[in-house]
N, C-alpha and C positions, 0 to 999 in steps of 0.2 A: 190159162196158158196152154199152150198149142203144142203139142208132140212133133218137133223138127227132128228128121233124121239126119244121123252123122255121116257123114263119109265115112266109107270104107276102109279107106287109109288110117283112119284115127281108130279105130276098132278094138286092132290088138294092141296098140299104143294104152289106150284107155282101159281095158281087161289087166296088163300087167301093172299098170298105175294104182290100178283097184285092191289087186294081188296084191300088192305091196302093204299099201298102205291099213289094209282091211284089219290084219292080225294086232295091230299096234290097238286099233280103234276096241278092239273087243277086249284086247286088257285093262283098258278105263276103265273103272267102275260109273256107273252114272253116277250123279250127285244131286241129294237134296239139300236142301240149306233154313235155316230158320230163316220165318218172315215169306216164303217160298206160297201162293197159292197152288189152290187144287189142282188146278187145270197144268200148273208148271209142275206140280211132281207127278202125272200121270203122264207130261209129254218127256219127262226125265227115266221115269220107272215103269211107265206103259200104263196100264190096263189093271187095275187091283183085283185078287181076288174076289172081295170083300167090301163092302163099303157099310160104316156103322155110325150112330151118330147119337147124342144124347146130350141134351141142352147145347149150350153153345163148342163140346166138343166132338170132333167127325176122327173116325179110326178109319184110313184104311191097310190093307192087309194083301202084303202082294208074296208070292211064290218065292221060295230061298232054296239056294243048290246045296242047305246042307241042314233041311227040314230033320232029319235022324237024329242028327249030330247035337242041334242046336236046337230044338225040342218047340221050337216057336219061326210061325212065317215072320217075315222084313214087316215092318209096321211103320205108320206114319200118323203122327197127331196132329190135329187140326184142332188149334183154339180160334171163334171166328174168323175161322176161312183162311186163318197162316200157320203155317208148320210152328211149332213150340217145343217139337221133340222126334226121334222116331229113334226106333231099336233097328239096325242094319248089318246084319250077320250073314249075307251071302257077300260071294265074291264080286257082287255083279253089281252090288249096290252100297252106297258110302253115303253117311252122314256129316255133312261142315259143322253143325253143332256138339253143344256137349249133350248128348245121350243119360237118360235116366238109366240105362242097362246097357253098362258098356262091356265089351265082348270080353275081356279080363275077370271080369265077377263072377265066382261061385254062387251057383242057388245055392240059397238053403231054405231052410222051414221057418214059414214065419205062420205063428202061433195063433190061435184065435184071438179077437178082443172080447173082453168079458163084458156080458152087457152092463 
């Protein structure tokens, strides 16, 4: 596709159009959803951190606004190549399904298994 220039007339038209509507867009969270491929929760949540993978499950592991707070980055589970799960505790980012670690649960200590 070709870079056509606008008219000048539509300029500030289109700059306050943008202005407007910009603010609203950045309080969405993105959203991942079960059943969701790779390629659609990196074009939802960007760029991972992280990318991990071990037999037919892939982790990855993307950047959270409240890494202190919340003691673990945003994470997303891939069982063959679809979302099955992800922990989403920034503001930036929302999960449609039900979470194995939903943002209400207290750690606690869980114990070793005895061999």
């Amino acid at each position: 596709m070709r870079y056509r220039a606008q008219p000048l007339a539509l300029a500030p038209a289109l700059a306050l159009g943008l202005a407007l509507t910009a603010p609203a867009a950045a309080q969405e969270p993105a959203t991942v959803r079960p059943g969701m491929s790779e390629a659609d929760v990196i074009a939802s949540w960007g760029e991972p951190l992280a990318r991990r993978s071990r037999g037919v499950f892939t982790y990855l592991h993307f950047q959270t606004d409240c890494l202190k707070e919340c003691g673990t980055y945003d994470v997303v589970i891939l069982e063959n190549g679809q979302v099955v799960d992800a922990i989403a505790r920034s503001r930036n980012h929302r999960y449609d399904g039900v979470s194995s670690s939903p943002a209400d649960r207290a750690p606690g200590f869980t114990p070793p298994r005895a061999p």
